[in-house]
C-alpha positions as CSV (number, residue, x, y, z in Angstrom):
1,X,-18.7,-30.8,-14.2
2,X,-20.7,-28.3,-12.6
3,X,-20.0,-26.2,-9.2
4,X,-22.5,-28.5,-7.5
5,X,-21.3,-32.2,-8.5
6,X,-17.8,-30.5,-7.5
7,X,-18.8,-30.0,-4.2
8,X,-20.4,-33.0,-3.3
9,X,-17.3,-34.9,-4.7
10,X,-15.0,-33.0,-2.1
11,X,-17.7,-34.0,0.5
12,X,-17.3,-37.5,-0.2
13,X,-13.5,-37.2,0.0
14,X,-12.5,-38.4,2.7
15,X,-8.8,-37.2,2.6
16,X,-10.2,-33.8,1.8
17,X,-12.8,-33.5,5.1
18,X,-10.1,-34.2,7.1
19,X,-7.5,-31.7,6.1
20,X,-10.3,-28.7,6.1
21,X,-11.3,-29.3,9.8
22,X,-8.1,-30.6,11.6
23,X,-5.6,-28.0,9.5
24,X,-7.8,-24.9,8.6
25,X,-10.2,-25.1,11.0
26,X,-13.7,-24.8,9.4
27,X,-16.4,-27.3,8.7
28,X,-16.4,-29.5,5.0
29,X,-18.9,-28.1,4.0
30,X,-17.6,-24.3,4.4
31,X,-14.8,-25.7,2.7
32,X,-16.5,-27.1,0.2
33,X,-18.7,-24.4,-0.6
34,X,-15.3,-22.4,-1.1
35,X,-13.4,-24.5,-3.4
36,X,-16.1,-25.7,-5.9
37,X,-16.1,-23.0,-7.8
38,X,-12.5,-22.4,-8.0
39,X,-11.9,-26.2,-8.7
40,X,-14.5,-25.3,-11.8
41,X,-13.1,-22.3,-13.1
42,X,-9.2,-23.6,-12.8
43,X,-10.7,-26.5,-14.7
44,X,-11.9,-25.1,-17.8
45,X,-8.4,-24.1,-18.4
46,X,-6.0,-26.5,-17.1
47,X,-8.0,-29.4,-17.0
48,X,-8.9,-32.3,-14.4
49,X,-5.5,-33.0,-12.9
50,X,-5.2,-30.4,-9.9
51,X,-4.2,-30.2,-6.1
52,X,-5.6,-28.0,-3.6
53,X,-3.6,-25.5,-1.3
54,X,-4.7,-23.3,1.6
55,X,-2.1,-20.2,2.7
56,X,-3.6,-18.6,5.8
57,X,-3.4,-14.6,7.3
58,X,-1.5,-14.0,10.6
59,X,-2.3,-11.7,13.4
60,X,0.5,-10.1,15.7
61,X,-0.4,-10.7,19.1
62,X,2.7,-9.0,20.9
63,X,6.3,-8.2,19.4
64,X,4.6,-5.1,16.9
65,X,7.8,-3.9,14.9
66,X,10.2,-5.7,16.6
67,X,11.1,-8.6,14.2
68,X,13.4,-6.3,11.4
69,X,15.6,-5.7,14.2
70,X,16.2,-9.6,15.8
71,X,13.5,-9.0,18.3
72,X,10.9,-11.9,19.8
73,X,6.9,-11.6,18.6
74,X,3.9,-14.3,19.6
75,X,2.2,-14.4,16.2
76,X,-0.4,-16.7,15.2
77,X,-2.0,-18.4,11.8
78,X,-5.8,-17.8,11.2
79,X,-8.7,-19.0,9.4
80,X,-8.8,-16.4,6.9
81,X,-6.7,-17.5,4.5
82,X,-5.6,-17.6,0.3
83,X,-6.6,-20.7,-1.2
84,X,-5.3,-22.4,-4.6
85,X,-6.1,-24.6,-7.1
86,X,-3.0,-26.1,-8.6
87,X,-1.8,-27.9,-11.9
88,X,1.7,-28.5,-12.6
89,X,3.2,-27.4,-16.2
90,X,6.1,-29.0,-18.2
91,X,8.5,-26.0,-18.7
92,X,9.1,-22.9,-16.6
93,X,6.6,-20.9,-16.7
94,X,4.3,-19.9,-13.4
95,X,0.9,-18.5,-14.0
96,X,-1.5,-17.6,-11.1
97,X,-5.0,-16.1,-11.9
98,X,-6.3,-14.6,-8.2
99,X,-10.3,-13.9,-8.5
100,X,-10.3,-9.7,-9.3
101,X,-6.9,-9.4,-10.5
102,X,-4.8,-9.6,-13.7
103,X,-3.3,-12.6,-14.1
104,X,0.6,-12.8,-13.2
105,X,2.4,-14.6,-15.6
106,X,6.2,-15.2,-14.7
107,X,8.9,-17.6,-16.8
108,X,11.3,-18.9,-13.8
109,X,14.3,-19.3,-16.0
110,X,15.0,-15.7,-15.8
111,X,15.5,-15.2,-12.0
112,X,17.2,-12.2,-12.2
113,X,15.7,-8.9,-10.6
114,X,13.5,-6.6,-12.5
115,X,13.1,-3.2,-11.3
116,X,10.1,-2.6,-13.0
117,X,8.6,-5.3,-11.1
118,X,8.9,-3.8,-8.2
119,X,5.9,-4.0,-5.5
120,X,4.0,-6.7,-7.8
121,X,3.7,-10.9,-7.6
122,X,5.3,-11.2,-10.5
123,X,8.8,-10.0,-8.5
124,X,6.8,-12.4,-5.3
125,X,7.0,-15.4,-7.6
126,X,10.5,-14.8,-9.2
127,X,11.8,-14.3,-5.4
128,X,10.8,-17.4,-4.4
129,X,12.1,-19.4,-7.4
130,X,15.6,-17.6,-6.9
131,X,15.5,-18.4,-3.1
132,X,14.4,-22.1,-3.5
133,X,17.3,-22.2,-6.5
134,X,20.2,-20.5,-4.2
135,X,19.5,-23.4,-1.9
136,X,19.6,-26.1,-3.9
137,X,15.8,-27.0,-4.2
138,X,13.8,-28.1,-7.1
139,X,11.3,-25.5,-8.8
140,X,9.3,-25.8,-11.7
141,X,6.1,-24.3,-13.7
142,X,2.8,-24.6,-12.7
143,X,-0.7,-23.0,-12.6
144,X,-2.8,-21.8,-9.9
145,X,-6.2,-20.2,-9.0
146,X,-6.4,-18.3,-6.2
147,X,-8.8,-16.9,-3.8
148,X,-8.6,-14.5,-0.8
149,X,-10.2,-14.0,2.3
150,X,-6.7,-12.1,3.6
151,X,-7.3,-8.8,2.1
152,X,-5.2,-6.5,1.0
153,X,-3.1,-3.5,2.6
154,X,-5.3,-4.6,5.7
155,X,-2.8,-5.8,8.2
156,X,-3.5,-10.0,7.8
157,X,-0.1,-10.0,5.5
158,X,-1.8,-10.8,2.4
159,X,1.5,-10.8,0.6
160,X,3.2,-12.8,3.2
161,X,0.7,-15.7,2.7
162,X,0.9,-15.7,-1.0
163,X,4.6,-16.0,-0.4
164,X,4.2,-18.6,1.3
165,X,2.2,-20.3,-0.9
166,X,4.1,-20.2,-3.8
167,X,7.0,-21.4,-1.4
168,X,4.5,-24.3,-0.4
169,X,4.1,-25.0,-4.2
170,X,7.5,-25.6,-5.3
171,X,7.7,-27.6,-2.5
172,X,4.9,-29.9,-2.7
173,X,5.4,-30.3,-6.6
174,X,9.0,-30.9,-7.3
175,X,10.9,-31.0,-3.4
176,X,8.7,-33.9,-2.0
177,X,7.8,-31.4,0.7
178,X,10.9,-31.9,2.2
179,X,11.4,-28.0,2.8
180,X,11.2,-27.3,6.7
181,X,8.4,-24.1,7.2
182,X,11.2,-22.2,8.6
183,X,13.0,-22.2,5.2
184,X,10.3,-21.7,3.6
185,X,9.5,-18.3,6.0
186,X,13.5,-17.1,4.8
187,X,12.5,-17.8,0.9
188,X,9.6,-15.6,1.0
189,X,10.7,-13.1,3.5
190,X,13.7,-12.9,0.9
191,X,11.4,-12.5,-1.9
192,X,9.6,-10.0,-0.4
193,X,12.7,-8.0,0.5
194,X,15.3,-8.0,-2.1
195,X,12.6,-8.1,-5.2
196,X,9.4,-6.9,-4.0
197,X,11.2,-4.1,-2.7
198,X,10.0,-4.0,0.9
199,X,11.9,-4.4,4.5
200,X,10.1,-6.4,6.1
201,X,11.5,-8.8,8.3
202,X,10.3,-12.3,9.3
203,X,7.8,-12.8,11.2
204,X,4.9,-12.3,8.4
205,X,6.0,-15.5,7.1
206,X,6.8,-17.1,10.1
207,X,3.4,-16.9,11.3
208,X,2.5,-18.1,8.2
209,X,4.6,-20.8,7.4
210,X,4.9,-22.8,10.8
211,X,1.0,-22.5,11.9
212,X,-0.4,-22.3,15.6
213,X,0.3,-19.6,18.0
214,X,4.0,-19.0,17.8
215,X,6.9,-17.6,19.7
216,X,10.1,-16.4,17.7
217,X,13.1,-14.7,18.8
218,X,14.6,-13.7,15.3
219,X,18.2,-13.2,17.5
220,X,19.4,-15.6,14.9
221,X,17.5,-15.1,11.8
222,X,19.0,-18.2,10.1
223,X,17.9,-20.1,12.8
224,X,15.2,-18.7,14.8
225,X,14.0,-20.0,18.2
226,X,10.6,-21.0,17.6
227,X,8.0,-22.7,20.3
228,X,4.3,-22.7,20.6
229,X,2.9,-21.7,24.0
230,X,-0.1,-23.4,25.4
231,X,-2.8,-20.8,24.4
232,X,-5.7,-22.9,26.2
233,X,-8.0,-19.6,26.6
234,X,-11.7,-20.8,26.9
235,X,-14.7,-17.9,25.8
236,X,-12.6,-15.4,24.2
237,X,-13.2,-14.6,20.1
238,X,-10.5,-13.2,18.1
239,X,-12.2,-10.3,16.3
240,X,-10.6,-8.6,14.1
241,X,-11.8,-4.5,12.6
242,X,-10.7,-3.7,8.9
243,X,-10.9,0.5,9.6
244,X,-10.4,1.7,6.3
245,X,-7.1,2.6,4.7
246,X,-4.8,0.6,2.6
247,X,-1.2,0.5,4.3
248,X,0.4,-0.6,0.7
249,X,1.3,2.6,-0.5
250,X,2.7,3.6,2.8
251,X,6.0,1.6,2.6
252,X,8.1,4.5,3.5
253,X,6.4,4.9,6.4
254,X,7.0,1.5,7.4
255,X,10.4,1.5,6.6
256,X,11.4,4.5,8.4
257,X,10.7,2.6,11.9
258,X,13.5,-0.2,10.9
259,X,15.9,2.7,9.6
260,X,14.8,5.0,13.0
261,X,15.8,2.1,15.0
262,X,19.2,1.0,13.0
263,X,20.4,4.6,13.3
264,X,19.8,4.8,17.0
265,X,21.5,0.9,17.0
266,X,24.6,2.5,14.8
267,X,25.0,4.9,17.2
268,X,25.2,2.5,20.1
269,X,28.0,0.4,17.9
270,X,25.5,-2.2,16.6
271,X,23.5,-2.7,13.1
272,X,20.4,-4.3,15.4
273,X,18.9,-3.0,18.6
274,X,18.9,-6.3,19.5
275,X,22.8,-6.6,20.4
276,X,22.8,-3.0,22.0
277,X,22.8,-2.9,25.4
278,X,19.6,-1.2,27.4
279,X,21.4,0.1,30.0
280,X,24.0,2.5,27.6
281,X,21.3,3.3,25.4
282,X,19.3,4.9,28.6
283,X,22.1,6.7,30.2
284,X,23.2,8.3,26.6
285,X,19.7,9.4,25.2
286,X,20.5,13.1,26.0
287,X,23.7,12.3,23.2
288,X,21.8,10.4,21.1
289,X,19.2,13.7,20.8
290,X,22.0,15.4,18.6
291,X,22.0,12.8,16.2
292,X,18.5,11.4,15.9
293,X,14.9,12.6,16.0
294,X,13.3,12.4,19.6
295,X,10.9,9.6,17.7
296,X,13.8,7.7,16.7
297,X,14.5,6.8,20.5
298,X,10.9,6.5,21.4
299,X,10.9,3.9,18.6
300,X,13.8,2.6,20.3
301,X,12.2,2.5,24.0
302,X,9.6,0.5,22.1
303,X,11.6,-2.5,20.9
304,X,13.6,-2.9,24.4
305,X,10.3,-2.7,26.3
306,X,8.3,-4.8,23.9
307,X,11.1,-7.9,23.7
308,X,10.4,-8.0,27.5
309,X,6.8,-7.7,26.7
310,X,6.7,-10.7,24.4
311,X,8.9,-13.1,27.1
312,X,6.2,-12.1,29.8
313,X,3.5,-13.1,27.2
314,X,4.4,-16.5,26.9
315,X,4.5,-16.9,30.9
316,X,1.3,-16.0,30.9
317,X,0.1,-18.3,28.5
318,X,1.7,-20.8,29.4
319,X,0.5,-20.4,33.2
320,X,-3.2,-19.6,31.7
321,X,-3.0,-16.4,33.3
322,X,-5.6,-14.8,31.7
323,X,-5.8,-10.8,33.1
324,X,-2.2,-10.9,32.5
325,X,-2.1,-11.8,28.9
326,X,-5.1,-9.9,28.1
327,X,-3.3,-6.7,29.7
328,X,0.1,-7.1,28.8
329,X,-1.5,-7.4,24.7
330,X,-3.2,-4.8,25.4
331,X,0.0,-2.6,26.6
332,X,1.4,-3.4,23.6
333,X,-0.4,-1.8,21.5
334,X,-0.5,1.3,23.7
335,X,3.4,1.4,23.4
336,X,2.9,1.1,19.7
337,X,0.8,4.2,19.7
338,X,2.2,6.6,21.9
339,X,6.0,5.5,21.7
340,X,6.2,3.2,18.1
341,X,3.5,5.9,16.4
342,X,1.9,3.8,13.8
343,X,-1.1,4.0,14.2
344,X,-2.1,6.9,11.3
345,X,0.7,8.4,8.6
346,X,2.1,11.9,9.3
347,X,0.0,14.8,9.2
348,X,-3.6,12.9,8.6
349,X,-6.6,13.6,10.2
350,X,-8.1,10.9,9.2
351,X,-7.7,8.3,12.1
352,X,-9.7,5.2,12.2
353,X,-7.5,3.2,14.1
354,X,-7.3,5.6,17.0
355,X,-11.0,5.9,16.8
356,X,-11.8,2.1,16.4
357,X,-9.0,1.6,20.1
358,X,-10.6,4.6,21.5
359,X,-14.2,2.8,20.9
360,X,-13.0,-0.6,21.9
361,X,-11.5,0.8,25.3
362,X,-15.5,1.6,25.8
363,X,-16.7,-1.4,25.3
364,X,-16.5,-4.0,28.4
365,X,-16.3,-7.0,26.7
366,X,-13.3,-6.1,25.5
367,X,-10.2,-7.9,27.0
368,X,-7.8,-6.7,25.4
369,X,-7.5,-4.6,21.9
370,X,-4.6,-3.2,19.9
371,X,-3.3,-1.7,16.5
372,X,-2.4,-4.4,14.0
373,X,0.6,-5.2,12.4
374,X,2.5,-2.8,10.2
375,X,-0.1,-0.1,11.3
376,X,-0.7,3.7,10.0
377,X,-3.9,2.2,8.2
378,X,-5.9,-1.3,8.6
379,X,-6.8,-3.2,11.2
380,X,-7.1,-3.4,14.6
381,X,-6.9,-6.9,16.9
382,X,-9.3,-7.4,19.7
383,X,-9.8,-10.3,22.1
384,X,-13.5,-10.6,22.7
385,X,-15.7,-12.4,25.5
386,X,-17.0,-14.6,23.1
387,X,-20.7,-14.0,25.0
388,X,-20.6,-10.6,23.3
389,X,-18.9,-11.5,20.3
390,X,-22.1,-10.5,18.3
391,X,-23.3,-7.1,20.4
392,X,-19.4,-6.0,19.8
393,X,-19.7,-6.8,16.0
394,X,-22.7,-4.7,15.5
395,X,-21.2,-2.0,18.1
396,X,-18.0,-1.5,15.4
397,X,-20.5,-2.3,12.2
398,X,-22.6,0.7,12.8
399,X,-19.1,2.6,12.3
400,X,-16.7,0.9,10.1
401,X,-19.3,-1.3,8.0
402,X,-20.6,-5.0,8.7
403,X,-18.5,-6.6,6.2
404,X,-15.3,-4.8,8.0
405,X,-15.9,-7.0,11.4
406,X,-14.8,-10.4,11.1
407,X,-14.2,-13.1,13.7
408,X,-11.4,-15.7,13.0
409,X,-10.2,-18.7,14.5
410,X,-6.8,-19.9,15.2
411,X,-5.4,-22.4,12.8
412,X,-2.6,-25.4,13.5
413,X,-1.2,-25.7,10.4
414,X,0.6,-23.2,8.2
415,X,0.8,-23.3,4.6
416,X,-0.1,-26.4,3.4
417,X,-1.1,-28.7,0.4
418,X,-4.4,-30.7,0.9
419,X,-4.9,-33.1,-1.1
């Protein structure tokens, strides 16, 4: 069947029109125009018996690097997102072909962890089976092919949402969907930790999983505290600024802001900031000095000040107080770069993240702007009066490159199967 016939068919599918606009967020035809051709190219291997899934990116509103240590973030799912075609297989073997790279071919009955798969999807996809197994859930083979619009090493958690989708998968195909989006946050969180072989914690797939604009206090991280404030802000653009950089070979930087803040937590008798108490880490910072690096407590300043940050947040959402939330996002991110300092690795004088804050803090339809996610290379979040949405995308083009400046919407649903 040719790209063209494909496309009308999903126009004329009812089931399918709905799901695109009332869970991603973009018009049928968008949608359409996306998943013809992947629908035709999964076909001419796998055949006519398929289901369609859409993963989306997250941005970090508030709460940067505070979730590894049980702290609160607002996060929110967005239209750009990782989209599959999906047939299941007889047997255990997973094979996923993404459009521009290798194929990833993984047999589930072997969950055990390889070392040599280390930082790959192959140890994504094997995580997730061995997560869904530990709990008791179905998994089984299947093949999917996949498309991106969450790129890579850019700060959207590209990894996080294919996570997610394989967790969305298993769950669709052989559990019934029957596996709460929280669970499936912990699977892939899991995956990504113990055989990816990176500390993150769970808010990535939080975000991801559960859809919306989200508050999480990861106090409990079997058991978060999840609610959605009432984000009801009228002629403001989420714009987002890919600077250049690829933050995926910088894991050690990452890292050493969760092991900066456990050591100044160890000292204070906990294994989390989160159950150390503010007041005793204050009075004994001129002790702490002989044990831990000066940016270790700044790092530490940073997660009290930004839980507080992120319950403020929400009050002003939910109050639609709009200079409020605007500045307190925006306060965020200065405490991530002056206190947190992620916003460019050690020693590199290459800075486009500090350049691209520094430009948006010119620009006065700016209402509020800050580093995003993991950091030291990306993106950058901005809030944008959507009346100079456009003069504010060609302001950063003429620097960073058109195709870096993209606007995206926020999405209700998380991971999801659509028909």
């Amino acid at each position: 069947m040719a790209i063209e016939q494909r496309k009308n068919f999903l126009l004329r599918n009812d089931n399918f029109v709905k799901a695109v606009t009332e869970k991603l967020g973009y018009d049928a035809q968008t949608a359409a125009e996306r998943f013809a051709p992947l629908i035709e190219k999964h076909c001419e291997e796998w055949g006519d018996n398929y289901f369609l899934f859409s993963s989306p990116g997250r941005i970090e509103v508030c709460g940067n690097h505070t979730d590894h240590n049980n702290g609160k973030v607002i996060a929110a799912a967005v239209t750009a997102d990782t989209i599959a075609v999906v047939t299941p297989l007889e047997g255990s073997k997973v094979v996923v072909k993404s459009v521009g790279y290798p194929a990833v071919e993984v047999d589930i009955s072997d969950l055990t962890v390889n070392p040599k798969e280390e930082g790959t999807s192959h140890a994504l996809v094997r995580g997730v089976a061995k997560g869904f197994a530990d709990r008791g859930y179905k998994t089984g083979g299947f093949a999917a092919t996949t498309s991106s619009q969450v790129f890579k090493g850019a700060g959207m958690s590209s990894s996080a949402s294919f996570e997610v989708l394989v967790s969305e998968i298993f769950n669709a195909l052989y559990n019934s969907g029957s596996v709460p989006a929280v669970q499936k946050a912990i699977i892939s969180q899991y995956a990504e930790n113990v055989y990816f072989g990176k500390p993150s914690g769970l808010m990535d797939q939080a975000a991801i999983a559960l859809g919306g604009i989200s508050y999480i206090d990861f106090k409990d991280t079997s058991a978060p505290e999840v609610y959605n404030p009432d984000w009801d802000f009228k002629g403001l653009s989420v714009v987002v600024v890919n600077c250049g950089g690829d933050h995926c070979d910088l894991t050690p930087q990452y890292a050493a802001i969760r092991y900066e803040m456990e050591a100044v937590a160890g000292l204070l008798g906990q294994k989390k900031l989160r159950f150390a108490d503010e007041r005793s880490f204050y009075s004994q910072i001129s002790s702490l000095r002989e044990s831990v690096s000066d940016r270790a407590i700044l790092r530490a300043m940073h997660f009290f000040e930004e839980n507080g940050r992120v319950d403020a947040l929400a009050k002003a959402i939910d109050t639609h107080d709009f200079d409020k939330a605007m500045a307190l996002i925006t306060q965020s991110g200065d405490s991530s770069y002056k206190k947190l300092q992620n916003c460019y690795p050690e020693g590199e004088t290459s800075q486009p993240i500090p350049l691209a804050l520094a430009m948006c803090q010119k620009f006065d339809g700016v209402k509020a702007y800050r580093v995003h996610g993991g950091g030291f290379a990306g993106t950058i979040l901005t809030f944008v009066d959507s009346a100079k949405k456009e003069e504010f995308a060609a302001y950063m083009s003429a620097v960073f490159g058109k195709e870096n400046v993209f606007a995206v919407g926020i999405r209700s649903s998380g991971t999801c199967k659509i028909i």
